[in-house]
C-alpha positions in Angstrom: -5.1 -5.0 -101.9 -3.6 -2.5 -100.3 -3.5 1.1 -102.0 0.1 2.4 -101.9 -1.2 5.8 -101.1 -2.5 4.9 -97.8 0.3 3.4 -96.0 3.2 4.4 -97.6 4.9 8.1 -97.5 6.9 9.4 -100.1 9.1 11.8 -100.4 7.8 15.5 -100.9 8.6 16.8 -103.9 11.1 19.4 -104.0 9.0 21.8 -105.3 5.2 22.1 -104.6 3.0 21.3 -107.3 -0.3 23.1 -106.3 -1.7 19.8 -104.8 -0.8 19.6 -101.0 0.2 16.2 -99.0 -0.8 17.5 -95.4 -4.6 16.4 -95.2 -3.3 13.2 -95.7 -1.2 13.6 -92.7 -4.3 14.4 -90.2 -6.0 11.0 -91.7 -2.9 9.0 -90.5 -2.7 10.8 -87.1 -6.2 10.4 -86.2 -6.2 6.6 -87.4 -3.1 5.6 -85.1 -4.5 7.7 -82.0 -8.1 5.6 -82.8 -6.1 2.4 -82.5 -4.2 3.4 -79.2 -7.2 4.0 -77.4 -8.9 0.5 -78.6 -5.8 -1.1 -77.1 -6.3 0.9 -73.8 -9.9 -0.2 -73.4 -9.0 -3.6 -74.0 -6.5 -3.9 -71.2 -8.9 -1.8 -68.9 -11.2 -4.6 -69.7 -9.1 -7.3 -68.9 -7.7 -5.8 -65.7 -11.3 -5.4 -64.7 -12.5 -9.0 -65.1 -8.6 -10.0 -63.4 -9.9 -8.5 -60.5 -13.1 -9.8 -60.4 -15.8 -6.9 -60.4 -16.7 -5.0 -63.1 -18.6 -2.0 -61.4 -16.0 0.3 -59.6 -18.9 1.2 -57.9 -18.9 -2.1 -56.0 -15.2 -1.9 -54.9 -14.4 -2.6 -51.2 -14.3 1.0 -49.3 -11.8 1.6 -46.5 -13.3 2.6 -43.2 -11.0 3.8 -40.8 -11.7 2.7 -36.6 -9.6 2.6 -33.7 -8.0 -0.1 -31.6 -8.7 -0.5 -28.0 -5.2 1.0 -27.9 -5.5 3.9 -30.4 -3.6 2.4 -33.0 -5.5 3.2 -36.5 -7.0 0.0 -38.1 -8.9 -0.5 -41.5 -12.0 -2.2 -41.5 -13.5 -2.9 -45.7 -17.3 -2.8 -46.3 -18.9 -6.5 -46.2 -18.2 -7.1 -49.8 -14.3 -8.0 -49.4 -12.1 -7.7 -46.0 -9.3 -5.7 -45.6 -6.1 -6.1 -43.6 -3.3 -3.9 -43.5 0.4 -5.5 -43.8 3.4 -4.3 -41.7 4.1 -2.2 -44.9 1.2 0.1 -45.2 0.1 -1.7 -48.8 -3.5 -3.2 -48.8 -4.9 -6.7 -49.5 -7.7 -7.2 -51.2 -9.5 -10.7 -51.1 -12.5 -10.9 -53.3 -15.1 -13.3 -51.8 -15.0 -16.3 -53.7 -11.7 -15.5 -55.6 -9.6 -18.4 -57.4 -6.2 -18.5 -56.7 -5.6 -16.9 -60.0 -7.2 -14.2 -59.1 -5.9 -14.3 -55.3 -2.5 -14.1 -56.8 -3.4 -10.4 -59.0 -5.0 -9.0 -55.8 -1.7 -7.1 -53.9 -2.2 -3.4 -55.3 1.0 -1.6 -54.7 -0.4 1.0 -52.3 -2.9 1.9 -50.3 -4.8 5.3 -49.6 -3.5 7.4 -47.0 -6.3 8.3 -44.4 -5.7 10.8 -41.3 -6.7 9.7 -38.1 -9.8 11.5 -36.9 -8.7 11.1 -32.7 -6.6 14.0 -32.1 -2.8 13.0 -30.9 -2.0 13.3 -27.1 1.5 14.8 -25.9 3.7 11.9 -24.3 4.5 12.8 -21.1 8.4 12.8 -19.8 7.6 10.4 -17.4 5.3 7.8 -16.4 3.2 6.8 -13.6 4.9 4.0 -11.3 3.2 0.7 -12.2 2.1 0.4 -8.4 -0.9 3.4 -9.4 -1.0 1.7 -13.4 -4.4 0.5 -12.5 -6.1 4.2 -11.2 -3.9 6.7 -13.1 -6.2 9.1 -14.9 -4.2 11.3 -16.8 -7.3 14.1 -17.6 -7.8 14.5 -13.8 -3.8 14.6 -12.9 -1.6 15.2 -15.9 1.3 14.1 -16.6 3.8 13.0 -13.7 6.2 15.8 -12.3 8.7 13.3 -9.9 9.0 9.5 -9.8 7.8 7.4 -7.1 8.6 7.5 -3.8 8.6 5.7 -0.8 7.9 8.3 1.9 7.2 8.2 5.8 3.8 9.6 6.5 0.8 9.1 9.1 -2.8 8.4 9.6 -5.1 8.7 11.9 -8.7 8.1 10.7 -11.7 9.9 12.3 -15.4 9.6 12.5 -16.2 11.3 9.0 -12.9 11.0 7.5 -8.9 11.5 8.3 -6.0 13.1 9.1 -2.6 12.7 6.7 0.8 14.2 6.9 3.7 13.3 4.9 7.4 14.0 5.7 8.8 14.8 2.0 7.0 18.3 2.2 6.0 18.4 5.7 2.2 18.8 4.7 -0.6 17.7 6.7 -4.1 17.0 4.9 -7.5 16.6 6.6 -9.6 14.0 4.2 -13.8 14.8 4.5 -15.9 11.9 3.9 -17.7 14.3 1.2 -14.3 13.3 -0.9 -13.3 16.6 -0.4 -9.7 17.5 1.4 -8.0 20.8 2.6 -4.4 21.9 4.0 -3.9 21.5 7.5 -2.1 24.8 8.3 -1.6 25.2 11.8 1.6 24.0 12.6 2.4 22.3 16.4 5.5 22.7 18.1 5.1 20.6 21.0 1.9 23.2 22.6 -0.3 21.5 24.7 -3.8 20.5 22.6 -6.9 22.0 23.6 -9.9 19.9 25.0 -12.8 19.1 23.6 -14.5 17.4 26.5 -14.6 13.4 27.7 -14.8 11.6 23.7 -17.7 9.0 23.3 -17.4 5.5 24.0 -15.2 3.6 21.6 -13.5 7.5 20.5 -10.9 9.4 21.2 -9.3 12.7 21.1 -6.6 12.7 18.8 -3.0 14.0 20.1 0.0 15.5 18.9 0.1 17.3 15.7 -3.3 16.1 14.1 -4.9 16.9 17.7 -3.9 20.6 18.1 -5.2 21.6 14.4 -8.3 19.3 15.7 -8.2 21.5 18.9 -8.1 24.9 18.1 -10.4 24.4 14.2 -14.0 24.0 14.8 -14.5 23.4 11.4 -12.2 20.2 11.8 -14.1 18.8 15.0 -16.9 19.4 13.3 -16.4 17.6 10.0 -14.4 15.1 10.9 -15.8 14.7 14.3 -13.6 12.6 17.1 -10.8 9.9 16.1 -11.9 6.5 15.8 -8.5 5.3 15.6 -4.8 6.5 17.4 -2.1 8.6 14.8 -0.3 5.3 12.7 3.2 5.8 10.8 3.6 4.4 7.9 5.4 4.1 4.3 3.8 5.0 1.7 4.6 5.4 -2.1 3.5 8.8 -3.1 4.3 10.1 -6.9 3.6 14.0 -7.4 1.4 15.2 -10.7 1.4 18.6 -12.7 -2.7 18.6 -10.6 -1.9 15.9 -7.7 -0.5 13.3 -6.4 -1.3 10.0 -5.4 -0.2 7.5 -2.8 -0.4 3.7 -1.5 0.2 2.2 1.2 3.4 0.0 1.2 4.4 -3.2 3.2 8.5 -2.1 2.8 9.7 -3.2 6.6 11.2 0.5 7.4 11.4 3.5 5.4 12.3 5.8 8.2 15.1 4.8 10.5 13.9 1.7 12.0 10.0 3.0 13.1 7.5 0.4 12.7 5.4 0.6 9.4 2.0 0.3 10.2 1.2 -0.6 7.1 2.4 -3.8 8.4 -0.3 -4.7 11.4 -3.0 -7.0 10.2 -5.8 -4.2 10.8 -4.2 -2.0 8.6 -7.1 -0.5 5.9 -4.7 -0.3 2.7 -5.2 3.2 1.2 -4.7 3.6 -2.4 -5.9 7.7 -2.5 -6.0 9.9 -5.9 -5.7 13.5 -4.5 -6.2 16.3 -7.3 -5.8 20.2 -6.3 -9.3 20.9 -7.3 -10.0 19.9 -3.8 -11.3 16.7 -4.4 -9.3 13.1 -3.1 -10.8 9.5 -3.5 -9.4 6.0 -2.1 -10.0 3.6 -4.9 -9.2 0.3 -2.8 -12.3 1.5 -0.6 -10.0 0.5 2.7 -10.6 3.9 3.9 -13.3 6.4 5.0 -14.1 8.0 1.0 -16.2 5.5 -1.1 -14.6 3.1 -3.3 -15.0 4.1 -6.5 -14.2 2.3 -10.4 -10.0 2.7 -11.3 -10.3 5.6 -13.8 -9.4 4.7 -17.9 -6.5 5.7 -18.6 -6.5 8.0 -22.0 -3.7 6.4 -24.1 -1.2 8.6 -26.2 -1.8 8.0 -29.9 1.7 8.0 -32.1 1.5 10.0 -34.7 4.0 9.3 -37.4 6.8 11.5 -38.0 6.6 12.9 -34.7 9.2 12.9 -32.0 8.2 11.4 -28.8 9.8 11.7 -25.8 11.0 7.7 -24.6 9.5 7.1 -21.3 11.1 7.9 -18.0 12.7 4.2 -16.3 11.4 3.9 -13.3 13.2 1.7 -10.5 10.8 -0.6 -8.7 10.4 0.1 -5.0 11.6 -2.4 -2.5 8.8 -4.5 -1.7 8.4 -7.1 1.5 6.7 -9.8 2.5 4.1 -8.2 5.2 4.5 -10.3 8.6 1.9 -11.7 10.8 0.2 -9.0 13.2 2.6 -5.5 13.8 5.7 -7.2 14.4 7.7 -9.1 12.5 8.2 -12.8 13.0 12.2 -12.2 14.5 12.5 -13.9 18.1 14.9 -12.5 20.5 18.0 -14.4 21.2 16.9 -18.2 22.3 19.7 -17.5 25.4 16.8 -14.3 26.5 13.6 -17.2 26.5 10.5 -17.3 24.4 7.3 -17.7 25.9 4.7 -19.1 24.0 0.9 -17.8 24.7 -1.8 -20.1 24.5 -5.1 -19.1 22.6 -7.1 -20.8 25.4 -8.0 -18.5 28.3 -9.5 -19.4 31.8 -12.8 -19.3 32.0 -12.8 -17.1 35.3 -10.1 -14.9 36.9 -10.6 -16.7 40.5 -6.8 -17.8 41.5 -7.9 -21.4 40.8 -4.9 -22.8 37.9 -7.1 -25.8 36.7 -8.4 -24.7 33.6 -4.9 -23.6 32.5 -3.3 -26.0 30.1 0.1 -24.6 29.0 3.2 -25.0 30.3 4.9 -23.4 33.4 7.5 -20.7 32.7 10.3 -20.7 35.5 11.5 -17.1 36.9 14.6 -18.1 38.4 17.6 -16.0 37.0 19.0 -14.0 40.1 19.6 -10.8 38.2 20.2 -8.5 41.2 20.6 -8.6 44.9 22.6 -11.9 44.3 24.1 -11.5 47.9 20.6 -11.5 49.6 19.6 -14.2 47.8 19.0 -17.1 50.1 17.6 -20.0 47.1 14.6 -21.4 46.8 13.1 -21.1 49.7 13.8 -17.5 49.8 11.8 -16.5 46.6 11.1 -18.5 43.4 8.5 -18.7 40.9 6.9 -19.5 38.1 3.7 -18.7 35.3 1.8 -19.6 32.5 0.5 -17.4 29.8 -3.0 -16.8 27.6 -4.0 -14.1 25.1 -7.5 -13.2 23.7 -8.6 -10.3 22.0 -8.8 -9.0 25.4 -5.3 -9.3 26.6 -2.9 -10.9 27.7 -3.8 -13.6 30.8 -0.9 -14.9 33.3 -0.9 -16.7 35.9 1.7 -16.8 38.3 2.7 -18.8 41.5 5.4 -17.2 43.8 6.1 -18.8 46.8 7.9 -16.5 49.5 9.5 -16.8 52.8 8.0 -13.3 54.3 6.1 -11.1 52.2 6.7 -7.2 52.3 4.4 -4.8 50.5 5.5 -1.7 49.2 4.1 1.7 48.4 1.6 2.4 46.3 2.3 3.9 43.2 5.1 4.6 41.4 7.6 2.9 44.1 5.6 0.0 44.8 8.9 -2.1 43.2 10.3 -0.9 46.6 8.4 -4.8 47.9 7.6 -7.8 46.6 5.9 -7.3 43.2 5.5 -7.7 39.7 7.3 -6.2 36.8 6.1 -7.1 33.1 8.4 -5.5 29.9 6.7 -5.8 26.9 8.4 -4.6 23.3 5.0 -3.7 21.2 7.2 -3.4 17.8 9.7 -5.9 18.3 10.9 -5.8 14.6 11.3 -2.1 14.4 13.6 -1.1 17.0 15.3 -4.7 17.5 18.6 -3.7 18.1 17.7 -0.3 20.2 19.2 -0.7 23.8 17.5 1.6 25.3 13.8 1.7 25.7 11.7 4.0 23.9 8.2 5.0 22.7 7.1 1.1 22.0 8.4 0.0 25.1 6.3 -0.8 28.4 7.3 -1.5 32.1 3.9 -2.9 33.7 4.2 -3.3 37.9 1.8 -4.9 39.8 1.3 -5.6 43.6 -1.0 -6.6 46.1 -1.1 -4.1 48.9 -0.2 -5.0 52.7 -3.0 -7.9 53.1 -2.7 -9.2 49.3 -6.2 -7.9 48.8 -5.3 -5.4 46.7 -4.8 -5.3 42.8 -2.6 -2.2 41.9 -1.1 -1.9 38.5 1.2 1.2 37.1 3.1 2.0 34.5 6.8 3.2 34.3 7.6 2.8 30.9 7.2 4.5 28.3 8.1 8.0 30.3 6.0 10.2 28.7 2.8 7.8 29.5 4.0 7.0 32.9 0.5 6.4 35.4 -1.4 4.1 37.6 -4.0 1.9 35.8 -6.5 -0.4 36.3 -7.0 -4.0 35.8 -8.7 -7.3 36.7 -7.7 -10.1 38.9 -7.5 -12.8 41.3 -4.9 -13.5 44.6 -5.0 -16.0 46.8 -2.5 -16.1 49.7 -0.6 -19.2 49.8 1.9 -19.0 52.8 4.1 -15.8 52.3 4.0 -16.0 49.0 0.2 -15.8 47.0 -1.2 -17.5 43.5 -2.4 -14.7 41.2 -4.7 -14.9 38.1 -4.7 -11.4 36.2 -5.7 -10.4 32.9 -3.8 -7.2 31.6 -5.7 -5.1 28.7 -3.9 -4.4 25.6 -4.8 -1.0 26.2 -2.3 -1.0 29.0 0.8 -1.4 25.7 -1.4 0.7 23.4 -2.1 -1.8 21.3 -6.1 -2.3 19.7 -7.1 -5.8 20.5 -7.5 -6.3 16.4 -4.2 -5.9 16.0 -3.0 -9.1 17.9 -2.8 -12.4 15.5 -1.6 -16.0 15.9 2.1 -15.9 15.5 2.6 -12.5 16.6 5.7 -11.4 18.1 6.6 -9.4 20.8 9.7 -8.1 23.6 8.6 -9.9 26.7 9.8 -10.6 30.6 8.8 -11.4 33.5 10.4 -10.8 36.6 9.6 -10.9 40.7 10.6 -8.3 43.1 11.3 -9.4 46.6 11.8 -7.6 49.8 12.4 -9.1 53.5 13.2 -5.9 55.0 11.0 -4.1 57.5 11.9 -0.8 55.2 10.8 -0.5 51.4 13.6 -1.4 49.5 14.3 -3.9 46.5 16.5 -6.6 47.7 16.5 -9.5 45.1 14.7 -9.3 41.5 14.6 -12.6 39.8 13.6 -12.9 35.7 12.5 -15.3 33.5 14.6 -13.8 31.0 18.4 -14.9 32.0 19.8 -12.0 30.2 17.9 -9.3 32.4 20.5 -6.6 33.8 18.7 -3.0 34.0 14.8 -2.2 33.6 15.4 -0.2 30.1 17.1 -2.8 27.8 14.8 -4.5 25.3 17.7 -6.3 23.7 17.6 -8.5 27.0 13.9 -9.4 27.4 12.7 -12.9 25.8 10.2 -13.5 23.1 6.6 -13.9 23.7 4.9 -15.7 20.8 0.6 -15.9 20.6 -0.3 -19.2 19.7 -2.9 -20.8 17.6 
């Protein structure tokens, strides 16, 4: 039984009575603080077992990693795993946990641990997905314009090449060392200095990129003599706080109508990283620099509670299908004639027609002297037409009532003659009326016995001259049979950059004289919208076949 004194207080007396009541005080205090720290234990206990370990020594420890994207993760120790909830609380799943216990594991927060990788700066903008796959920002830093599509040129060289773009009007000479410098001479039309008869299979390069090659030793001697001639082309170019970088681009035009070069079939595609510590690399390996790895690209880590800039929106460049060869696939007017090439050539260049297999091509539109013109027996005609890598191959039959040679040179269309128009970038300039810089007029005649092969060419002006060739006459009547094979050279055009299904300009056309004196009495065409020599809009299609 209970003693009163223990449990229950009474009232103090009024007045003390020399025995004091506060020891007794300290006895109850000390009891009911005992009894609060037995129920503590007891629920530590409890909680401990509810969670399945009793050793706090043995509870999972956070380890903090990194994500291939920088994005912090938490990785436990291999007593429990640990995953990390869209809310920043942690899970812990005991191995071999009941559901009880599954259901007491959510703790209501979880440890907040600093990254240990140092935050990057977003940049204001962004590189254009076409260089996503070699941006590296340590080497150029963050972009300083959005992508461009710019008209540049190439020319490639025996230890490297020549670039100039026309958004800064900066030419760039490219070692194959991978190291580049300014070109600063600048060309305003002088004539380019010499540097002696280039090797076989070279040559000198002209214009701009040949003057600064002229008068630099330092550029003849690293780069040595141009394996290639000076190409336009598009390319995207996006500027960076130590570079820029560029690639090539198959858009049909970026400047005016002029023929992307990007576009021929032997085009090397260039995909260049060019930092201002001198140093440039083409990381498709298309060019004359080494192909080297795309560089990582250093991600920017968010860091909570910062403000980061959004990225820039870039606009996605114009992008087209590339065509077959350097021209596009676009035939002149059916009304003009197309002329389809056959991929079979004859086996010899001796006047003789019976290894050709294609079809016959009549020249028969009266397109001047119309008054002198006495019908077929006065001057008709007809030819067929091969290409190889060579050139092209025709053979043509003209049959003549009185044949009239004319001079040699550049009036030799004052007799009966030849005259070949060929359109090199058909797509480029297919609505220009007058002829230009891709435009050729080819003559050919025979000399006063038709034992002679002369060839010049009119067309373009500025590369007006005689030139040579290979062929076959054979005089039939007045009029003669002629095998000839005419080098791509003669149009400028490298022999790897003719494909099936190419397209080019093309007509044929006779020249006929039956005066004593030279003069041009009757020109027939196998184009029937021929009027004038310098009209590509008139000339008919010529097509290589398979």
């Amino acid at each position: 039984m209970s003693n009163q004194d223990d449990f229950n207080f009474r009232p103090e007396d009024p007045t003390p009575t020399g025995r004091s009541s506060r020891p007794w005080m300290w006895i109850l205090l000390i009891a009911a603080i005992a009894i609060f720290a037995f129920a503590v234990g007891m629920a530590i206990s409890t909680f401990s077992n509810r969670v399945g370990n009793d050793d706090p020594a043995l509870l999972p420890t956070p380890i903090l990693t990194t994500t291939s994207v920088g994005v912090p993760t938490f990785t436990a120790m291999p007593a429990a795993s640990l995953t990390v909830t869209t809310t920043g609380n942690v899970q812990a799943t005991p191995v071999g946990a009941t559901p009880t216990q599954l259901a007491a594991a959510t703790m209501p927060s979880a440890p907040t641990i600093a990254p240990t990788i140092a935050p990057t700066v977003a940049c204001q903008r962004t590189p254009h997905p076409t260089f996503a796959g070699g941006y590296d920002g340590s080497r150029l830093g963050c972009a300083t314009s959005d992508a461009a599509v710019v008209w540049s040129a190439w020319e490639a060289f025996e230890r490297g090449a020549m670039f100039w773009r026309s958004d800064n009007n900066l030419a760039y000479a490219f070692f194959n060392d991978n190291q580049w410098t300014l070109v600063d001479e600048r060309w305003d039309g002088q004539g380019v200095p010499s540097r002696g008869e280039p090797p076989a299979g070279l040559r000198a390069p002209e214009r701009g990129f040949g003057y600064a090659w002229g008068v630099r030793d330092d550029f003849f001697q690293r780069l040595g003599w141009a394996a290639d001639q000076e190409r336009g082309f598009c390319a995207v170019i996006q500027n960076f706080e130590r570079g820029f970088m560029l690639q090539s681009s198959d858009v049909e035009f970026c400047q005016d109508t002029l023929y992307n070069h990007a576009r021929a079939a032997d085009w090397k595609p260039l995909l260049l990283v060019v930092t201002n510590d001198g140093a440039w690399y083409n990381l498709l390996g298309g060019g004359p620099a080494p192909q080297l790895p795309p560089a990582v690209v250093t991600p920017t880590i968010p860091v909570p509670g910062a403000t980061v800039a959004p990225p820039a929106i870039v606009t996605p460049l114009p992008t087209a299908t590339a065509p077959v060869g350097n021209s596009a696939p676009r035939p002149r007017p059916a009304r003009n004639g197309t002329f389809t090439a056959s991929a079979q050539v004859p086996q010899n260049l001796d006047g003789n027609f019976d290894d050709w297999r294609s079809s016959w091509f009549p020249i028969n539109t009266v397109v001047q002297g119309n008054s002198n013109y006495a019908g077929v027996d006065d001057i008709a005609g007809d030819f067929q037409v091969a290409w190889s890598r060579e050139g092209l191959y025709l053979a043509v039959r003209v049959r003549d009532d009185r044949y009239r040679a004319g001079p040699a040179g550049t009036d030799m269309w004052q007799g009966d003659s030849l005259e070949i128009h060929l359109d090199r970038f058909l797509a480029a300039d297919y609505d220009g009326a007058i002829a230009d810089a891709d435009d050729y007029q080819i003559g050919v005649s025979f000399g006063p016995e038709r034992g002679e092969l002369r060839l010049y060419r009119w067309l373009p002006f500025e590369k007006e001259s005689q030139m040579g060739g290979s062929g076959f006459i054979v005089a039939v009547g007045e009029g003669y049979d002629l095998e000839i094979l005419l080098p791509w050279s003669l149009f400028d055009i490298g022999g790897d950059e003719t494909v099936p299904n190419q397209n080019f300009g093309f007509n044929l056309s006779i020249s006929d004289n039956d005066a004593d004196a030279p003069a041009q009495e009757t020109v027939l065409s196998a184009s029937p919208s021929r009027t004038t020599y310098n009209n590509p809009t008139e000339w008919g299609t010529l097509i290589l076949g398979n």
